[in-house]
C-alpha positions in Angstrom: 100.7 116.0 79.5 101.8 113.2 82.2 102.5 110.7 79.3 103.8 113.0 76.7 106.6 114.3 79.3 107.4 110.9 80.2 107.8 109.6 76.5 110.3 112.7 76.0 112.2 111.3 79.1 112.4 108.0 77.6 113.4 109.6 74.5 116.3 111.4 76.6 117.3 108.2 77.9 117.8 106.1 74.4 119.7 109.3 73.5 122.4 108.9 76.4 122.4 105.0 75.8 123.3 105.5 72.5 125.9 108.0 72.8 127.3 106.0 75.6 127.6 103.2 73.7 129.5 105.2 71.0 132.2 106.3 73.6 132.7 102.9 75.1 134.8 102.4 71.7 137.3 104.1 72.8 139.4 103.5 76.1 139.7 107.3 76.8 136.1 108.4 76.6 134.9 104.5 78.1 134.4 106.1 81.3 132.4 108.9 79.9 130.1 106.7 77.8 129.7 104.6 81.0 128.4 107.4 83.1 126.4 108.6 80.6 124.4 105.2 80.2 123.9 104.9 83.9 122.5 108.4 84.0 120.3 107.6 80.9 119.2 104.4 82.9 118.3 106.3 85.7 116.1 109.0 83.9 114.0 105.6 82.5 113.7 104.4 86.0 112.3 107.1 87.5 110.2 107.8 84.3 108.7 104.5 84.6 108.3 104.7 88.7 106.4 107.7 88.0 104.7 106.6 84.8 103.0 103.3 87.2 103.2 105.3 90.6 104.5 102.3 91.8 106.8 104.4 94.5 105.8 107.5 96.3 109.0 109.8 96.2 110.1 108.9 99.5 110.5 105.2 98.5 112.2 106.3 95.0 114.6 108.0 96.8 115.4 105.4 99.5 115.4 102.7 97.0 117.8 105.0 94.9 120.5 105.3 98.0 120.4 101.7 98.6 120.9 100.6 95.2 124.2 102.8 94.5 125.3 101.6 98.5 125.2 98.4 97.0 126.9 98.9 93.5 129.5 101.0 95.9 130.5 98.3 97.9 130.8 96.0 95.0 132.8 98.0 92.8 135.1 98.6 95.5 135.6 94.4 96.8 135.3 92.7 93.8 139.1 92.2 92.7 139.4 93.0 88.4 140.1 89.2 88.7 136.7 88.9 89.6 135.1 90.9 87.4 134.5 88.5 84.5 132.6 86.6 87.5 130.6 89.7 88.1 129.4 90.1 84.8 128.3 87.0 84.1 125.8 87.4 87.7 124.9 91.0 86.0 123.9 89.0 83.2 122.1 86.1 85.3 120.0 88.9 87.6 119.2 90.5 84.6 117.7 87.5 82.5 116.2 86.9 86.3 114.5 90.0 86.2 113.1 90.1 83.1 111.7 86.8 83.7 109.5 87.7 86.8 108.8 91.1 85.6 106.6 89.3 82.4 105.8 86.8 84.7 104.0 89.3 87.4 102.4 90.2 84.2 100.2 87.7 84.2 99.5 87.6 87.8 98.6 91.6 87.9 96.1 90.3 84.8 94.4 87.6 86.8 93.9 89.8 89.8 92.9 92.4 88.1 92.8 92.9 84.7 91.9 96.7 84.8 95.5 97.0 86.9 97.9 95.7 84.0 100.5 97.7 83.6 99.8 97.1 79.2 96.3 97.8 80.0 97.2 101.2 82.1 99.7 102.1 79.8 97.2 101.6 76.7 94.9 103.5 78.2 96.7 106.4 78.8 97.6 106.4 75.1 93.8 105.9 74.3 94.6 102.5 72.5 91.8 99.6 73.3 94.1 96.5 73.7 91.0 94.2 74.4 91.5 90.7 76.2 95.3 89.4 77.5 95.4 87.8 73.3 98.1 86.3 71.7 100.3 88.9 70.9 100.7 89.8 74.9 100.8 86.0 75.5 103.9 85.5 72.8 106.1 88.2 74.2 105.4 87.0 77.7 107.1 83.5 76.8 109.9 85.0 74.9 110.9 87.2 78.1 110.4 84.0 80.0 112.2 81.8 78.1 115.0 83.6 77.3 115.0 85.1 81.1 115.0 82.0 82.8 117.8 80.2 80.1 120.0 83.5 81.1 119.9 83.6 84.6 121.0 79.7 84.7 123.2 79.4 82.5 125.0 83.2 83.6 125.5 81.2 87.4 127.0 78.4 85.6 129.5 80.4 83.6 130.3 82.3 87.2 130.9 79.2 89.2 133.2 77.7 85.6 135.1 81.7 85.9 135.0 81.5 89.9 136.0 77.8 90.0 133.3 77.0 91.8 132.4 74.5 89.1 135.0 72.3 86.6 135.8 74.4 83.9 136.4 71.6 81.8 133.2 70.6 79.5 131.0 68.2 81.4 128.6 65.8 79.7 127.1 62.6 80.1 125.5 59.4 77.6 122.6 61.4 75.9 123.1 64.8 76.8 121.9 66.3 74.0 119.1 64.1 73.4 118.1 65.4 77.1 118.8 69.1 76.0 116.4 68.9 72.5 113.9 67.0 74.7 114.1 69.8 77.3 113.5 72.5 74.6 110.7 70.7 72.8 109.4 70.6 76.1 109.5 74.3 76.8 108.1 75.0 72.9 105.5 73.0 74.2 104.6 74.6 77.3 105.1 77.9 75.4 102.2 76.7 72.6 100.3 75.8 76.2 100.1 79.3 77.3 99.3 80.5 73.6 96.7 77.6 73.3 95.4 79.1 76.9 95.5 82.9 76.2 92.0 83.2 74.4 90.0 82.0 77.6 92.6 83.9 80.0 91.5 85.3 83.1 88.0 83.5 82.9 90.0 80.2 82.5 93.5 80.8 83.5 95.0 76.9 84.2 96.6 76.0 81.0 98.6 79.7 81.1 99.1 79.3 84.9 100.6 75.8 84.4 102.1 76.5 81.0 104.0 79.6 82.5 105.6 77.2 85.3 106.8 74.1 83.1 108.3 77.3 80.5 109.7 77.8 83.2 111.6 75.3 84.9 112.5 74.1 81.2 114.1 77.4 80.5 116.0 77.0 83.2 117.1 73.9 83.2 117.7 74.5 79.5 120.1 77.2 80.3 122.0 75.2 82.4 122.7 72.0 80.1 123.4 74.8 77.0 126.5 76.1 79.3 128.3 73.2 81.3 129.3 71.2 78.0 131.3 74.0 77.3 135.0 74.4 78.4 136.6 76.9 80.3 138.8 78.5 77.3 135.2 79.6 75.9 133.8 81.0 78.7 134.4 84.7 77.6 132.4 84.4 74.4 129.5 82.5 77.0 129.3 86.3 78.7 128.9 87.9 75.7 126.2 85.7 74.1 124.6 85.6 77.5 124.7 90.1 78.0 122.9 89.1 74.6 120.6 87.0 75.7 119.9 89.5 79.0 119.3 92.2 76.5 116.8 90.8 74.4 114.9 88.8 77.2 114.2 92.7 78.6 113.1 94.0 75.3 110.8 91.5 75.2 109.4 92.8 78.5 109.7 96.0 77.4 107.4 94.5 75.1 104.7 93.3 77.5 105.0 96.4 79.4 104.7 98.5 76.0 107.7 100.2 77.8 109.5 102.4 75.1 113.1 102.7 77.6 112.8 99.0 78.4 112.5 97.9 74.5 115.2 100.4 73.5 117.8 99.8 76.0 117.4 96.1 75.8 117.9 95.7 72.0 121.0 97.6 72.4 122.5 95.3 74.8 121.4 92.2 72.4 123.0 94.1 69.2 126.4 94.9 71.1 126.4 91.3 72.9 125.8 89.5 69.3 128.0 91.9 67.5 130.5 91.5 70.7 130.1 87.6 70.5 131.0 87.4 66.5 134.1 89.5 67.3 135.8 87.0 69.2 134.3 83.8 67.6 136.5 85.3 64.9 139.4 85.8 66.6 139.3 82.4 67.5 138.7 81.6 64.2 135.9 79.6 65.8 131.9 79.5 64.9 129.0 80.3 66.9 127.7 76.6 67.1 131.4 74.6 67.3 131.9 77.6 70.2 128.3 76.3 71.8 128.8 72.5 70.6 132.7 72.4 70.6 133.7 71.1 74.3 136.6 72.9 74.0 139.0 74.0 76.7 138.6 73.4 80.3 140.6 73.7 83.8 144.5 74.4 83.4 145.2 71.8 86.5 147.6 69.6 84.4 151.4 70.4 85.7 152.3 69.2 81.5 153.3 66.0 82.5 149.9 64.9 80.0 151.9 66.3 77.1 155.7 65.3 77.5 155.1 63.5 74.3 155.2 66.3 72.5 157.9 67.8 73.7 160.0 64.6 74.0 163.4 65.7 73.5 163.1 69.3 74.0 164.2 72.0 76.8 162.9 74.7 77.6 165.9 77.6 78.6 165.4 79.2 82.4 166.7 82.7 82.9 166.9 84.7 86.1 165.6 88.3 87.1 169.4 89.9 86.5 169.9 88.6 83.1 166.0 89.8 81.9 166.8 93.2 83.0 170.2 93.2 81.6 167.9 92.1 78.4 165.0 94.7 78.7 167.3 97.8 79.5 169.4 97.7 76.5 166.8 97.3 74.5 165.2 99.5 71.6 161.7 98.3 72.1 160.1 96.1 74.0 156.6 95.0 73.5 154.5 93.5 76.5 152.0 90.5 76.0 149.5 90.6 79.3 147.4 87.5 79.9 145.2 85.6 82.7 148.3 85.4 84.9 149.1 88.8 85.2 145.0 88.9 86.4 145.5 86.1 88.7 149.3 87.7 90.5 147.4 91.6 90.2 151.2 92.5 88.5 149.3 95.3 86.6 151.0 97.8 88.8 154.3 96.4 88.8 154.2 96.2 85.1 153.5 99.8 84.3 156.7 100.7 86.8 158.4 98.6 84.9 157.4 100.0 81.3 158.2 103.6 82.9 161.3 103.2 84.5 162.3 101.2 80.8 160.8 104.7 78.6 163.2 106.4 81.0 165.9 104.7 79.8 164.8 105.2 76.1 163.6 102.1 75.7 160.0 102.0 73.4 157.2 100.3 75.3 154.2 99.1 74.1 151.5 96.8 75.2 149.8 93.6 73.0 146.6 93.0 74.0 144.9 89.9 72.2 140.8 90.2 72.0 140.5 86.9 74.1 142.7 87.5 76.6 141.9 87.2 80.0 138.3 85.8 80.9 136.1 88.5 79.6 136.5 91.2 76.7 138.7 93.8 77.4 139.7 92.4 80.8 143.4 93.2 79.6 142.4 96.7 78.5 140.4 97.3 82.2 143.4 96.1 84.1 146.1 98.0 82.6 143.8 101.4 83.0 143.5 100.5 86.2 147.0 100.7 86.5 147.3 103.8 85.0 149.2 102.6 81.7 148.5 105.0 78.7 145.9 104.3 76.3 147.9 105.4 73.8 149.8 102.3 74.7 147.9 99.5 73.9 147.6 98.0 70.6 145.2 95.3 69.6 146.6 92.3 67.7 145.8 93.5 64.4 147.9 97.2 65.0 151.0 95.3 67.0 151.2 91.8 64.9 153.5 93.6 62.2 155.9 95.1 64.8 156.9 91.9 67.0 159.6 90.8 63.8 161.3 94.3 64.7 161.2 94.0 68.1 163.9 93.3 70.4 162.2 91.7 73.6 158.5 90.4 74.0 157.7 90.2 77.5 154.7 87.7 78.2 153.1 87.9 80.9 150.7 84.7 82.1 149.6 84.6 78.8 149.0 81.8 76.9 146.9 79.7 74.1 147.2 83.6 72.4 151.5 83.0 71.5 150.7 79.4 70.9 152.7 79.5 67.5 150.8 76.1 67.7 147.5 77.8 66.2 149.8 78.5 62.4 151.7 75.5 62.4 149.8 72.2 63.5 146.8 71.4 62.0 145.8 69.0 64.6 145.8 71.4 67.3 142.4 72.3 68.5 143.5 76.1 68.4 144.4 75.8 64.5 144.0 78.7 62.4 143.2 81.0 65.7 144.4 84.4 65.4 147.2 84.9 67.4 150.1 87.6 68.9 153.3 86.7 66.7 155.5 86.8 69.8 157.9 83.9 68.8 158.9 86.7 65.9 161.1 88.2 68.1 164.3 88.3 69.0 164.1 87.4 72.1 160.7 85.6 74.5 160.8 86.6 78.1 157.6 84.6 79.6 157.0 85.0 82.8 155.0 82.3 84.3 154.7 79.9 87.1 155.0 76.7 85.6 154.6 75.1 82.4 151.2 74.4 83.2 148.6 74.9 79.6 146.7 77.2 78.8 142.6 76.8 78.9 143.1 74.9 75.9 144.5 71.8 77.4 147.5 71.6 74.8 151.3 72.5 75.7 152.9 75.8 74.2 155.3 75.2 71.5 157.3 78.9 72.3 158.3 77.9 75.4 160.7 75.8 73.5 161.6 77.8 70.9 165.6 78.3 71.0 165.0 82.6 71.3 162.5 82.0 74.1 163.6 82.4 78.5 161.4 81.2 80.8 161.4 83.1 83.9 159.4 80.9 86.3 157.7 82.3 89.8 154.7 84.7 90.6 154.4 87.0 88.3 154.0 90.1 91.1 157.3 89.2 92.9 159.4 88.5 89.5 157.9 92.2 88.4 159.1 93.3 91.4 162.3 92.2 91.2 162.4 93.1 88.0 162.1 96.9 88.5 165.0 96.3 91.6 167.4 94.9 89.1 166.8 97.7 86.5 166.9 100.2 88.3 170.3 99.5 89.7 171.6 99.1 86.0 
């Protein structure tokens, strides 16, 4: 009866994942879907604190209040500029996680075999699982492998999003010699532990010493598969790594023959791969150029690197009057939000602006490119934040076609993603990227501070363009000043 109740709790708890992940489609039901995949989360915890009795209630409970203090206080300090940093340690805990939890596996089994939690759990289902075998052995390295390769390179992609490491792509003479060697060498260790698992407990050294070189490997692996790749590529990084998390804990669901576990993890590495294809395509970019690629790195030039280009060119300055005089009399006005809104928190400002404009009968709407920003959907999260309408943002592929009717495109920090660059030169390593079609306007505000690149590297031919302004400063005071000047209009 114990079992059968906590399999129909599990059940419950795929059931709320899955229709959580159906409302996270849409902004206005997001929140929804989120809370019901944290609830769903929570019914498999307990279910599987109960299933073990690894807590009495008491503990449950305490442990329960501790964890939400601690997601409390860091959904309330960690700035949305942060966030993309935050995810990428979500994603590095949980690879972490998974990793010990198979790992303790095989420690429960050489202490006591009768006490592993596949051996429990088998039992209780009257299945005879026999010796530790092969099968339990294989899924043990998978969780390990891909565990250990997540949690290292997740804290690599945080300290390239946090600055705490070069974003730009760093290599050496022989680096990806190292990095095959390095994952022969865990494939190795991995056959080890296989090789080992008939004679396991009674002879447990080649899985004991297998287990720790698989390991070490892994993570080392993790870390030389993330620092050869650029800053500008650090978003799709998250995503393939919230992959990675996923499927390194259904393959401890696996070893745990836990149903909630297996489910809930092969979610998470659908949505991350499916997640991960989106925006190799709106780069126009592949998987393995994206992993191989050393593209795009730390926006520290000042553009001197690329006067070259722009040898004989201008760009044309405006001030804070004359774009207000622009914006208010305006028909419509379409918004392009990038890093550097993030980076000046101008979300706020903007949506005063876009208001006090709709009073004035100006249209607004919002542009939000799929890369934007340093995470997926970090424009979307920020703007909501800021209370701007859903029902005013448009993805690139519903605003593209209205920018050639519009009367004033307002960028804001944004970058590589109105590079008119990515249609025009071939030789330009954002070529055939999908991209806003700002420059179609008739006029180009950009806000920005200086004309500093983009991730990319490479200088942005709209600043240049002869319908483009350039009003340089922080992005939160010029918003500001903005909403000053047209309000006195």
């Amino acid at each position: 009866m114990r079992a059968t109740v906590i399999e129909l709790a599990y059940l419950a708890a795929a059931i709320l994942f899955v229709l959580g992940m159906k409302r996270l489609q849409s902004p206005t039901t997001a929140r929804a879907g989120n809370q019901m995949a944290a609830a769903g989360m929570l019914v498999a915890v307990i279910a599987t604190l109960f299933l073990y009795d690894i807590l009495t209630p008491v503990e449950m409970v305490l442990g329960l209040v501790i964890g939400a203090a601690i997601g409390v206080a860091l959904a309330r300090r960690v700035e949305m500029t942060g966030m993309p940093e935050l995810v990428a340690a979500f994603n590095g805990f949980g690879g972490l996680a998974s990793a010990l939890v198979a790992s303790a596996e095989v420690a429960r089994y050489l202490v006591d075999p009768d006490a592993a939690s596949i051996v429990v759990h088998a039992a209780q289902s009257g299945v005879d699982v026999g010796d530790f075998g092969v099968t339990t052995t294989i899924t043990i390295v998978i969780s390990v492998l891909i565990g250990m390769v997540t949690f290292s390179g997740s804290f690599i992609a945080f300290g390239k999003l946090g600055g705490y490491v070069s974003g730009n792509p760093i290599s050496f003479s022989g680096m990806r010699l190292l990095s095959i060697l390095v994952a022969v060498g865990a494939l190795v260790a991995a056959g080890f532990m296989v090789w080992g698992s008939e004679t396991f407990p009674d002879d447990p050294i080649a899985v004991i010493w297998g287990l720790s070189a698989l390991s070490l490997l892994a993570l080392l692996l993790g870390i030389l598969l993330v620092i050869p790749i650029g800053g500008a590529d650090m978003p799709v990084v998250v995503a393939l790594l919230n992959s990675y998390s996923g499927l390194a804990a259904a393959a401890t669901g696996f070893v745990l023959d836990n149903t909630a576990l297996i489910v809930s993890g092969a979610l998470v590495g659908a949505s991350g791969l499916i997640l991960t294809k989106i925006m190799c395509q709106a780069m126009n970019r592949s998987l393995i150029n994206v992993l191989l690629g050393g593209f795009g790195g730390d926006s520290t030039s000042d553009g001197s690197d690329v006067e070259g280009l722009t040898e004989g060119m201008s760009v044309h300055e405006t001030s804070v009057e004359d774009v207000a005089i622009l914006l208010t009399y305006a028909s419509k006005v379409i918004v392009v939000p990038g890093y550097g809104m993030a980076v000046a928190q101008a979300q706020h400002q903007v949506h005063e602006l876009a208001e006090m404009l709709q009073q004035k009968g100006v249209t607004v709407k919002f542009g939000i490119h799929p890369v934007a920003g340093r995470m997926p959907g970090h424009m979307n999260v920020l703007l909501a934040e800021a209370n701007v309408p859903y029902d005013e943002l448009y993805e690139m592929d519903e605003i593209n076609s209205e920018f050639s009717t519009t009367d004033v495109t307002l960028v804001i920090g944004a970058n590589d993603v109105v590079n008119p660059a990515a249609r025009t030169d071939t030789s330009s390593p954002i070529y055939g990227m999908p991209i806003l079609n700002a420059d179609r306007s008739d006029t180009v505000v950009v806000l920005k501070r200086s004309m500093r690149p983009g991730y990319s590297g490479i200088e942005n031919m709209l600043f240049y363009n002869s319908n483009t302004r350039m009003l340089f400063g922080d992005a939160k005071e010029s918003l500001s000043e903005l909403v000053g000047a047209v309000k006195a209009l």
